[in-house]
C-alpha positions as CSV (number, residue, x, y, z in Angstrom):
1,X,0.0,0.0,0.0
2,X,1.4,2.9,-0.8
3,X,1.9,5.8,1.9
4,X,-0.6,8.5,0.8
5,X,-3.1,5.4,0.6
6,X,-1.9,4.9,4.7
7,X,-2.5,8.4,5.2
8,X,-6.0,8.5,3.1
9,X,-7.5,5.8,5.7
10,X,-6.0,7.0,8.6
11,X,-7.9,10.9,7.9
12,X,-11.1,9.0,7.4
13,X,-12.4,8.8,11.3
14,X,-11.8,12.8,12.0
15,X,-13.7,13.2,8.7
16,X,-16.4,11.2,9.4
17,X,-16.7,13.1,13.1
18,X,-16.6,16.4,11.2
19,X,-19.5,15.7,9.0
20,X,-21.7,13.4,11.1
21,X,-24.3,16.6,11.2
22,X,-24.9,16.8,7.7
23,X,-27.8,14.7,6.3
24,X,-26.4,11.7,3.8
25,X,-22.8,13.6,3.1
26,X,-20.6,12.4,1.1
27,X,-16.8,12.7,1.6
28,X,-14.9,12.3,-1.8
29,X,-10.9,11.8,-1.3
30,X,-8.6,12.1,-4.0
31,X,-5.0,9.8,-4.3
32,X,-2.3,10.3,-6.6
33,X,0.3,7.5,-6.4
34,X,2.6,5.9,-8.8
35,X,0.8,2.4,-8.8
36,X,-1.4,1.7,-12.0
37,X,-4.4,0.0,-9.4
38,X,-5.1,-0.1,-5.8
39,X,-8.1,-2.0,-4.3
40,X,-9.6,-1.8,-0.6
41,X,-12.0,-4.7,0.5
42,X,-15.5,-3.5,-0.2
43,X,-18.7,-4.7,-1.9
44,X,-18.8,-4.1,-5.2
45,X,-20.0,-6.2,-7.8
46,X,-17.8,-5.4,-10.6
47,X,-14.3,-7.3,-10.5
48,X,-13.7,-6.1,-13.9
49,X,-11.3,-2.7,-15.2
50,X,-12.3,-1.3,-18.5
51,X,-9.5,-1.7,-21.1
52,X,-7.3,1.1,-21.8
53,X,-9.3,3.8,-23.9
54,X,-7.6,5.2,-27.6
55,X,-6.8,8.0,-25.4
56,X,-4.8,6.1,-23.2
57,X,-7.0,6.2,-20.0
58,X,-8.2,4.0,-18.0
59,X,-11.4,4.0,-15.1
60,X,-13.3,1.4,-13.4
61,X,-14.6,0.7,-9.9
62,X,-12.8,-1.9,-8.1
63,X,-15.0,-4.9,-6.4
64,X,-13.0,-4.5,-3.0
65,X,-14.1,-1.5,-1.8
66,X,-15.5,-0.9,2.0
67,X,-18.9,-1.9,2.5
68,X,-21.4,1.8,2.1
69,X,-18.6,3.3,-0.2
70,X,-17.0,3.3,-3.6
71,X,-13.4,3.5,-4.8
72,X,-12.8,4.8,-8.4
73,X,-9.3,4.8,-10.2
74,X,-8.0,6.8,-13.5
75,X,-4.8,6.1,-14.9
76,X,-3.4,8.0,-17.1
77,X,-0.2,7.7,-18.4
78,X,2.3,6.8,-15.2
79,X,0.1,8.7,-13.1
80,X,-3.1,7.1,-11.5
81,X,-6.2,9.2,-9.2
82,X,-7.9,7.7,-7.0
83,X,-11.3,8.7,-5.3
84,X,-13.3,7.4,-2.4
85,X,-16.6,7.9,-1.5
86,X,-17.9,7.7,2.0
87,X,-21.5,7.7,2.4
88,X,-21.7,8.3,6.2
89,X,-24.8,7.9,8.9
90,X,-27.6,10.3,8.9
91,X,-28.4,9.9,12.7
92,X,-28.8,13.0,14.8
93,X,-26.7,14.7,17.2
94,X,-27.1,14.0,20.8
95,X,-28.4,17.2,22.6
96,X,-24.6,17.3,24.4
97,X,-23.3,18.0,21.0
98,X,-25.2,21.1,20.8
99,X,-25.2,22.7,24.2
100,X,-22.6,25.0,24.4
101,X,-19.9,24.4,26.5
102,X,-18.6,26.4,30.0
103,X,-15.7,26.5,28.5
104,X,-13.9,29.7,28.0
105,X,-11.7,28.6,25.0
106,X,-14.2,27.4,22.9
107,X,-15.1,28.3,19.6
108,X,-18.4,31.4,19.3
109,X,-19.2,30.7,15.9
110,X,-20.1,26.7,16.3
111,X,-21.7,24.7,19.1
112,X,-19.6,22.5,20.8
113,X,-19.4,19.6,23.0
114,X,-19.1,19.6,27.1
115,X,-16.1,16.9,25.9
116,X,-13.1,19.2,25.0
117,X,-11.7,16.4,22.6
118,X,-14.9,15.7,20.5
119,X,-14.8,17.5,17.2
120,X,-16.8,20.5,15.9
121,X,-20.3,20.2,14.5
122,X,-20.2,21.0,10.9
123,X,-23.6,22.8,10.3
124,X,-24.1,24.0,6.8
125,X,-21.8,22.8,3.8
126,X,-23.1,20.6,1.6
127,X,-20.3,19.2,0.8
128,X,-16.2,18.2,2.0
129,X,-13.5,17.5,-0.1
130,X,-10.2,15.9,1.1
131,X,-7.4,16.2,-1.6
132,X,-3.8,14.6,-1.3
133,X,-1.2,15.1,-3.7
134,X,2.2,13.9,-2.0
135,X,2.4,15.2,0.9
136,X,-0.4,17.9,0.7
137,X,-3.5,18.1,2.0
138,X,-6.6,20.5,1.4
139,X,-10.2,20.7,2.4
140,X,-12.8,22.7,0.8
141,X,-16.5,23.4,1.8
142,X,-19.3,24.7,0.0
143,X,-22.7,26.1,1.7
144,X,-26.1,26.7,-0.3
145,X,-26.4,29.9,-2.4
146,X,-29.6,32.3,-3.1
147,X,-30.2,34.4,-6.0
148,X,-30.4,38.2,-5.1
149,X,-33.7,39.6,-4.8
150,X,-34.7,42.2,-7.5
151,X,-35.7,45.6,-5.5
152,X,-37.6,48.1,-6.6
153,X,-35.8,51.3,-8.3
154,X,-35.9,54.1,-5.5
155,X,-33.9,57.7,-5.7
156,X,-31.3,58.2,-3.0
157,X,-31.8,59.2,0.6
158,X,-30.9,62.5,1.0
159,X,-30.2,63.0,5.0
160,X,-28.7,66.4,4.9
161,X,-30.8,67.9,1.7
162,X,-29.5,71.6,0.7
163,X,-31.9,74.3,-0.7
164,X,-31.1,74.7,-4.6
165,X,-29.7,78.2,-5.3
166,X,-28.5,78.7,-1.4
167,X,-25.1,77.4,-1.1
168,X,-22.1,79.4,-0.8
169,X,-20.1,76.7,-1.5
170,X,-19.7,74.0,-4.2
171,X,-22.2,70.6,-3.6
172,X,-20.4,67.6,-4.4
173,X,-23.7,65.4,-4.7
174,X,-25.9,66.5,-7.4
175,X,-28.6,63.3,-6.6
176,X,-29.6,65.4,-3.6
177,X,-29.0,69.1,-4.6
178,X,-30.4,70.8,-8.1
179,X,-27.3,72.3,-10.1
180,X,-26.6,74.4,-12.3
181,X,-30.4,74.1,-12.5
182,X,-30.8,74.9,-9.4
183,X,-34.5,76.5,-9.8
184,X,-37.3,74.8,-11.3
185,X,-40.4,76.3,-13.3
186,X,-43.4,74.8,-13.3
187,X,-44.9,76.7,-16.6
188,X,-48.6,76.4,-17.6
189,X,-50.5,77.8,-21.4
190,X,-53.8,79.3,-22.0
191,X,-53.7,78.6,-25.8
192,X,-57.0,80.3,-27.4
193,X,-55.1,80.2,-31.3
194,X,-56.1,77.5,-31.9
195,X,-58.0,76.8,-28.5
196,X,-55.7,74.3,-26.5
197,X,-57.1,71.5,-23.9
198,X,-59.8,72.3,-21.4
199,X,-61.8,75.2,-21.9
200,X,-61.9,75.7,-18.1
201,X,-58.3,75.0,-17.3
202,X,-54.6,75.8,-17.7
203,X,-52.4,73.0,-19.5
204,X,-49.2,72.3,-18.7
205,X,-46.2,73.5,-20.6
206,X,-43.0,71.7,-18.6
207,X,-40.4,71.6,-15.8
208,X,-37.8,73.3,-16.5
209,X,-34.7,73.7,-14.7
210,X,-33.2,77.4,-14.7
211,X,-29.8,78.3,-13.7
212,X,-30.3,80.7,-10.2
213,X,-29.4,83.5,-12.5
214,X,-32.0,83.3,-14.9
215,X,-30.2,81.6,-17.6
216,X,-31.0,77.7,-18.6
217,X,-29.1,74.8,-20.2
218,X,-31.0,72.6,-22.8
219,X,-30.6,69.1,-23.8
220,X,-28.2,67.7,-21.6
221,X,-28.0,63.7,-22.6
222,X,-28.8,63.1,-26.3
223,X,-28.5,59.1,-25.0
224,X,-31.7,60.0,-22.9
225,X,-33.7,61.9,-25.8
226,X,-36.2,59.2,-25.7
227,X,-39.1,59.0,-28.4
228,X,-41.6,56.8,-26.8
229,X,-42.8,59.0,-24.0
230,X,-46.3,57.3,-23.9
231,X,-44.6,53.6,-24.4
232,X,-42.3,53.9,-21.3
233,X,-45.2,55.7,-19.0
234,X,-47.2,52.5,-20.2
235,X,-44.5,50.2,-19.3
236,X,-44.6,51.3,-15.6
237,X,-48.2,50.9,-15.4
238,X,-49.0,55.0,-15.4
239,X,-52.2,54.9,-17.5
240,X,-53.9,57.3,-14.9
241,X,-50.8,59.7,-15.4
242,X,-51.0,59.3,-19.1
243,X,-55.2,59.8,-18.8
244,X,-54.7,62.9,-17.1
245,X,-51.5,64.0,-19.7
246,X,-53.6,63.4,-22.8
247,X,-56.1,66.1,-21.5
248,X,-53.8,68.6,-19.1
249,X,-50.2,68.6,-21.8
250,X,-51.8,69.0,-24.6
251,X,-49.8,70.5,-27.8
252,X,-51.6,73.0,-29.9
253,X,-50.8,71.2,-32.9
254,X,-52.4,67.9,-31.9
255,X,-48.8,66.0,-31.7
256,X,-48.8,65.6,-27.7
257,X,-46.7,62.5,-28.1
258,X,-43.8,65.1,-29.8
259,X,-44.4,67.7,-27.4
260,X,-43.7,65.7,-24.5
261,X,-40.5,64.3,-25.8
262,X,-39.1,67.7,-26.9
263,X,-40.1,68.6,-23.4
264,X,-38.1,65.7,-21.6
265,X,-35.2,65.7,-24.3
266,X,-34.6,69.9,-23.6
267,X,-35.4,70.2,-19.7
268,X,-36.0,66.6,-18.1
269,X,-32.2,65.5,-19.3
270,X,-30.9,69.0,-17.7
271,X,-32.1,67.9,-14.0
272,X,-29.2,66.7,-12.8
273,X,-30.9,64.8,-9.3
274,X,-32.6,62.7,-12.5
275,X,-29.8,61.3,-13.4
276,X,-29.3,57.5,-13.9
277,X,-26.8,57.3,-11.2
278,X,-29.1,59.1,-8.5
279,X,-31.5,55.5,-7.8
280,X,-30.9,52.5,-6.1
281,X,-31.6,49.4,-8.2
282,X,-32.2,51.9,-11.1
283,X,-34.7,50.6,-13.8
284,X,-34.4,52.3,-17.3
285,X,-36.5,55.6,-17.8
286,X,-37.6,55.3,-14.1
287,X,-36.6,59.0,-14.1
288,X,-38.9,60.0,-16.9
289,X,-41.5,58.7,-15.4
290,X,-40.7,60.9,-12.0
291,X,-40.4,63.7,-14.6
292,X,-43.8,63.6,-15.8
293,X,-45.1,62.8,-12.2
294,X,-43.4,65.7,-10.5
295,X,-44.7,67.9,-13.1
296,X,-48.5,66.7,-12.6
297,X,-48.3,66.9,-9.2
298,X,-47.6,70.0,-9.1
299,X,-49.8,71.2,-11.7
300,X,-52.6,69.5,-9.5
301,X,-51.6,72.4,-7.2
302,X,-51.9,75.0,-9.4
303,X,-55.3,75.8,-10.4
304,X,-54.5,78.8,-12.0
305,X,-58.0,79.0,-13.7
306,X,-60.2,78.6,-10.3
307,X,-57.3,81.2,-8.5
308,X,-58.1,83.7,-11.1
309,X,-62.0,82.9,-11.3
310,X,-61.7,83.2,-7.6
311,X,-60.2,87.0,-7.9
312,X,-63.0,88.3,-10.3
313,X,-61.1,87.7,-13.2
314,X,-62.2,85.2,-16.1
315,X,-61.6,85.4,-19.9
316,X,-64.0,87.2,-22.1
317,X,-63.8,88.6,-25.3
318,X,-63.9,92.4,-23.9
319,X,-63.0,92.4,-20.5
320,X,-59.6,93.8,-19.5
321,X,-57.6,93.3,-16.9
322,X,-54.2,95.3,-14.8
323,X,-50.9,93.9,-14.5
324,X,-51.3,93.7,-10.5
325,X,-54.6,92.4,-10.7
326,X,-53.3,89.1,-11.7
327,X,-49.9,89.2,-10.0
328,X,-52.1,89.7,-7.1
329,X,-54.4,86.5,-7.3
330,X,-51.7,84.4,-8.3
331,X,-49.3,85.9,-5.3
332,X,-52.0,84.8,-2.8
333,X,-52.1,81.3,-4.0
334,X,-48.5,80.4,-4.5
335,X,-46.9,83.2,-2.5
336,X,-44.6,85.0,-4.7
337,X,-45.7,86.9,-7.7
338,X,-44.7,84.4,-11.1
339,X,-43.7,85.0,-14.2
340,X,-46.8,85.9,-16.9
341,X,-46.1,85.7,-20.8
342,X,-48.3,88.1,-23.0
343,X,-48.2,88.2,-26.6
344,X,-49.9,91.7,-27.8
345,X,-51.6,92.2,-25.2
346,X,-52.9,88.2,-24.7
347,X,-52.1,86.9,-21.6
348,X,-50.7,83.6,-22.6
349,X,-48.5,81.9,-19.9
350,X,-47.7,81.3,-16.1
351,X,-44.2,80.4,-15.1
352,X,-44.4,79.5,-11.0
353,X,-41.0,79.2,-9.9
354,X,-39.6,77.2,-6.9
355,X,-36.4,76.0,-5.7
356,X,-36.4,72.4,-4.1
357,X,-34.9,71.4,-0.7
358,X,-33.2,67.5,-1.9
359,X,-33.8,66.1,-5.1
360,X,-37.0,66.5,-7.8
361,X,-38.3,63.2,-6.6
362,X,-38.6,63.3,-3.1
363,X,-37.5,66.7,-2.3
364,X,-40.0,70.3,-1.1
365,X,-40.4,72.3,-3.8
366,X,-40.2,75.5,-1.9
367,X,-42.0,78.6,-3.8
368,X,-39.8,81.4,-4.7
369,X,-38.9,84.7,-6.8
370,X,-38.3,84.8,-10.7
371,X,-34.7,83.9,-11.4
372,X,-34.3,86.1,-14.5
373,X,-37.4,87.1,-16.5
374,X,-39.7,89.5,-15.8
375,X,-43.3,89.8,-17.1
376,X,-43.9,90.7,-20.5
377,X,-47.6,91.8,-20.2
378,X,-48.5,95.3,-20.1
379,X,-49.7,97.0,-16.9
380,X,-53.0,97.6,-17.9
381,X,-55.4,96.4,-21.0
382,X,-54.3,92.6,-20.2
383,X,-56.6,90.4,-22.1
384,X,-57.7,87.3,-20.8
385,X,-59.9,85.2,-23.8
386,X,-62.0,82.9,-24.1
387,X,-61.2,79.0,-25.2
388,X,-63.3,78.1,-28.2
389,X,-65.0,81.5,-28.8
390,X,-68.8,80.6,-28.4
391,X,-68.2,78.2,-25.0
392,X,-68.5,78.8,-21.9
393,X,-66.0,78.9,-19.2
394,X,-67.8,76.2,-16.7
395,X,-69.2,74.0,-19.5
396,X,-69.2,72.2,-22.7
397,X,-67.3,74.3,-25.4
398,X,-67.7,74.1,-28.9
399,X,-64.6,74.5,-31.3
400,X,-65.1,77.0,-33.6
401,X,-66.3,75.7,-37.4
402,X,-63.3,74.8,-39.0
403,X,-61.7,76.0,-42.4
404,X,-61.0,74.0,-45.6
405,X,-63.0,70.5,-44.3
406,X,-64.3,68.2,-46.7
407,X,-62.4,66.5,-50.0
408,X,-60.0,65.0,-50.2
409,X,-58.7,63.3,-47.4
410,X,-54.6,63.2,-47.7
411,X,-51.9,64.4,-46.5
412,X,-52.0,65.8,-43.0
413,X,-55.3,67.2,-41.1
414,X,-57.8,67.3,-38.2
415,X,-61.1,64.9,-38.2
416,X,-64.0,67.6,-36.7
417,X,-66.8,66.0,-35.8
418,X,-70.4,67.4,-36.5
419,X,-73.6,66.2,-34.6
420,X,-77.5,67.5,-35.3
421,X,-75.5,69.9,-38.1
422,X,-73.2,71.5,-35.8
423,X,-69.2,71.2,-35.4
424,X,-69.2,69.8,-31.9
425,X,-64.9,69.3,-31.2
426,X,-63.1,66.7,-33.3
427,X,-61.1,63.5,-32.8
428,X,-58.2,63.3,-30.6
429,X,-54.6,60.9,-30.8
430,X,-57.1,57.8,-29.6
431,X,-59.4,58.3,-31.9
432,X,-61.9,59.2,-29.5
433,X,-64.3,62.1,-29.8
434,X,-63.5,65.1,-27.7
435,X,-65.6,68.5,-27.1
436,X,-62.9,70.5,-25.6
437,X,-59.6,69.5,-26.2
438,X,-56.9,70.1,-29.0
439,X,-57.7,68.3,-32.3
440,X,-55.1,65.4,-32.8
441,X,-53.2,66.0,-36.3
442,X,-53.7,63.1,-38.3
443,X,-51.8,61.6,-41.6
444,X,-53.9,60.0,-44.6
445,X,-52.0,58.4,-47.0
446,X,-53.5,56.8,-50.7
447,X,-53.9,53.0,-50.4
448,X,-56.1,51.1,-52.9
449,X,-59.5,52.5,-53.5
450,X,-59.4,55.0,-50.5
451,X,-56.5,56.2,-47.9
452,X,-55.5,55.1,-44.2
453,X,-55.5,57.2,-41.3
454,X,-52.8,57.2,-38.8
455,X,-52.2,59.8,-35.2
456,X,-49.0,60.0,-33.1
457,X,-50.7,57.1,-31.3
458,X,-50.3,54.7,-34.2
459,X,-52.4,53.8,-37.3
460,X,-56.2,53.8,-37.0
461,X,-58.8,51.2,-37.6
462,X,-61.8,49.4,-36.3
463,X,-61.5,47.4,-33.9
464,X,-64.4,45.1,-32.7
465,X,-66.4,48.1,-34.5
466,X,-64.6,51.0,-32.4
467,X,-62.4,53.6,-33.9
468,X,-59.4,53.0,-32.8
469,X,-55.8,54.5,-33.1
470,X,-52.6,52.9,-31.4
471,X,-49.7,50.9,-31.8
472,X,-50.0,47.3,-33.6
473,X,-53.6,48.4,-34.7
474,X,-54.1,47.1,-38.8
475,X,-54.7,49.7,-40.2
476,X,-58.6,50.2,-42.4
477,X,-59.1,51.3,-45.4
478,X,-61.3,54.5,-45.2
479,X,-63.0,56.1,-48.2
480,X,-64.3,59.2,-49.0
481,X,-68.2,59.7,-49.1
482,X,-69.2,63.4,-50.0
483,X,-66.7,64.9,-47.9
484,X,-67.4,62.5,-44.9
485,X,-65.0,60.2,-43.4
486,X,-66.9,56.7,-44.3
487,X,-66.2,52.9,-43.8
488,X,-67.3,49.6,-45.6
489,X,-69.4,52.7,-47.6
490,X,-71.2,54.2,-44.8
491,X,-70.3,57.8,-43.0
492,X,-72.0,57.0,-40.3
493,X,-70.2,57.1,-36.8
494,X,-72.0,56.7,-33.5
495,X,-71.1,56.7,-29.8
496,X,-73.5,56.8,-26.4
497,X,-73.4,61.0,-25.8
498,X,-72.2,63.9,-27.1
499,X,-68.9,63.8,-24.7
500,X,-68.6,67.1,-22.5
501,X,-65.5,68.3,-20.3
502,X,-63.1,66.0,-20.0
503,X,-65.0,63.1,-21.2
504,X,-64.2,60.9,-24.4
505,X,-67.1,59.7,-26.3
506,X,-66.1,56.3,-28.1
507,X,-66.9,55.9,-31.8
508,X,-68.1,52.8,-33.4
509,X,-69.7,51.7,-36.1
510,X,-72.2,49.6,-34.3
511,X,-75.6,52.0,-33.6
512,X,-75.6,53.8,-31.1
513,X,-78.0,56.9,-29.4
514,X,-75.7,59.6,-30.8
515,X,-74.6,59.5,-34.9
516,X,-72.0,61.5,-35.6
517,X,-70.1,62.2,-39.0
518,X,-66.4,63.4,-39.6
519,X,-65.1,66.1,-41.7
520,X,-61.6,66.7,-42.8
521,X,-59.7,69.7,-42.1
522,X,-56.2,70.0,-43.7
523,X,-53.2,71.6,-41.9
């Protein structure tokens, strides 16, 4: 026998001690000797070696080996390995081998025995591994392993937050302080050319981040210029966000999809406590969604329609208004005077400016002064109009009648809807019917015998006999019926009720209580 054989056997009984714990281990030790074969009494059925491979190796299990065990040999060339496996009792641990001992010397980490010469429990590895090679011995263990749980993405913690714009000093980390843009605008439109969302509301324009001088930088990360706002607010399950975007950020053109990623590209990217590197267990775009969020939220806040309504002023057609009338009512609501755009005369925008104490996400937005800016209204003879002309300010309005409708349908144009002869709104990106919204823009392009339709939302068809515009929809064929939008020949169009405020009316084809028609208007 050769000596690291005498030495495997006489390593076996500490092992076996070391891993009595562990439930059916198996202890595998590995021999190196110069002997092409060695055999220990066991019982083993096969007495046979398998011939020397091609490769010049040979392996077999020897019909000797110790009873509960199993000795395998490899020779290759001059050299031979040989392995034996132990498969050792599963029987329990008295309760002495757990109770810890008086003991001063022993061990904190593992339970021992009241006996100082018994051996250490082993508790957890799956497996031990005794390998010789000469004179060399090593022993491996290996305990279970668990995959990493996936966390939600969450910004940063900011314990000691700084107000934007009030350090005297240079702030190393920009995922808890706003710089350069240290002071943020929430910026609102009262669009009356054409008439723009709500006729009883403000719409949001963005969130833009100013330097604390007045000055601004644009379009920060090209990388991050994304163009599938609506896709990636889908993808985190914001439909309500995106319900309340489709009638609150509306672009006067109809293209709210474009307007919201020229919004994100110019000022989202320029926020730098948005940045990728500002979240835990950061999930792509999760900062464009806290964009759009942040923005909503504090829009929600700002009801610059019922603050002015409240004041005595409301848009008409003939009223005018001062200067300081309306830098008073908004004062009292936000508590500095804002920013107010006026094109001849018009008052057209709101800018409220804040600066925030921690990062967009999670930090106060703390109302403030202009940054740069001033007012560009006049200080008296401030008009105020009217959305939609012949509505009202509290109810339904109707768009005024549209130009150049009718034949043909191509190229790019609005769908206006007309009900009991009137114009009563149009449809929007969805294809749904609106009354006091923006018109969506739509594309119709020649194919066959008529044209398809398609909106920023996608093409349009019917679907299960609704009108319906998104992503992955097939496309219909519409056609042309004197000057109406028609389908399968008929220019008929239905849906429940007239829509009012903010509500959508769904068209079909299937009848309904209301018919409605559609007329094109080219842009």
């Amino acid at each position: 026998m050769v000596p690291s054989t005498v030495f495997l056997l006489a390593s076996l009984v500490p092992i076996a001690a070391a891993v009595k714990h562990v439930e059916k281990p198996t202890v595998f030790v590995y021999v190196c000797g110069d002997e092409t074969s060695t055999s220990f009494p066991g019982d083993h059925a096969s007495t046979r070696r398998p011939a020397l491979s091609s490769s010049g190796v040979a392996s077999g299990v020897d019909s000797t080996t110790a009873p509960g065990s199993f000795l395998t040999s490899t020779t290759i060339g001059d050299a031979t390995s040989t392995s034996i496996s132990i498969e050792l009792s599963t029987e329990s641990a008295s309760p002495t081998d757990s109770a810890s001992s008086t003991d001063s010397d022993s061990s904190t980490d593992s339970a021992s025995s009241t006996d100082s010469d018994s051996s250490t429990i082993v508790e957890t590895p799956t497996s031990s591994v005794i390998t010789t090679t000469g004179s060399t011995v090593s022993s491996t263990s290996e305990a279970p392993t668990s995959s990493a749980t996936t966390l939600p993405p969450t910004p940063m913690s900011c314990a000691n937050a700084q107000l934007s714009c009030h350090n005297t000093t240079a702030v190393a980390d920009l995922c808890c302080f706003n710089a350069p843009g240290g002071q943020l605008l929430l910026t609102q439109f009262w669009d009356t050319a054409p008439s723009t969302g709500p006729a009883d509301a403000w719409t949001i324009h963005g969130l833009w981040p100013d330097r604390c001088d007045g000055t601004y930088d644009a379009n920060c990360d090209a990388s991050r210029e994304y163009t599938n706002i609506t896709a990636i607010l889908n993808s985190f399950g914001k439909t309500d966000l995106l319900t309340y975007m489709d009638t609150n950020w509306k672009d006067y053109q109809g293209n709210d999809e474009s307007f919201w990623e020229h919004e994100w590209g110019k000022h989202g990217t320029c926020i730098s406590t948005l940045d990728t590197t500002c979240y835990d267990n950061y999930k792509p775009q999760t900062e464009v969604v806290d964009y759009f969020e942040k923005a909503v939220e504090l829009n929600k806040g700002l009801n610059s329609y019922k603050i002015l309504a409240d004041a005595g002023i409301t848009p008409s057609q003939t009223a005018t208004y001062t200067l300081i009338q309306i830098q008073n009512a908004l004062k009292a609501a936000h508590g500095f005077v804002p920013t107010l755009g006026c094109k001849s005369g018009v008052l057209q925008e709101i800018w409220y400016h804040y600066n925030v104490l921690g990062s967009v996400q999670t930090g106060q937005f703390v109302p403030t002064e202009p940054d740069g800016t001033k007012s560009t209204c006049p200080a008296t003879g401030v008009k105020y109009l009217v959305k939609y002309a012949t509505g009202t300010p509290s109810g339904t309005a109707t768009a005024p009648a549209p130009t150049g409708t009718g034949a043909p349908f191509s190229g790019k144009g609005f769908l206006q809807a007309y009900t009991s002869g009137s114009n009563k709104g149009c449809l929007i990106g969805a294809g749904t019917w609106y009354t006091t919204g923006t018109c969506a823009g739509y594309t119709a392009t020649e194919s066959g015998a008529g044209f398809t339709l398609k909106s920023s939302k996608g093409d349009c068809g019917i679907v299960d006999s609704v009108f319906t515009c998104a992503a992955g929809v097939t496309p219909s064929v519409f056609t042309d019926s004197a000057g109406l939008l028609a389908y399968e020949g008929s220019s008929n169009f239905y849906t429940t009720a007239v829509p009012s405020g903010s509500v959508q009316g769904k068209v079909t084809t299937a009848q309904q209580a209301v018919l409605v028609t559609f007329k094109w208007q080219s842009t």
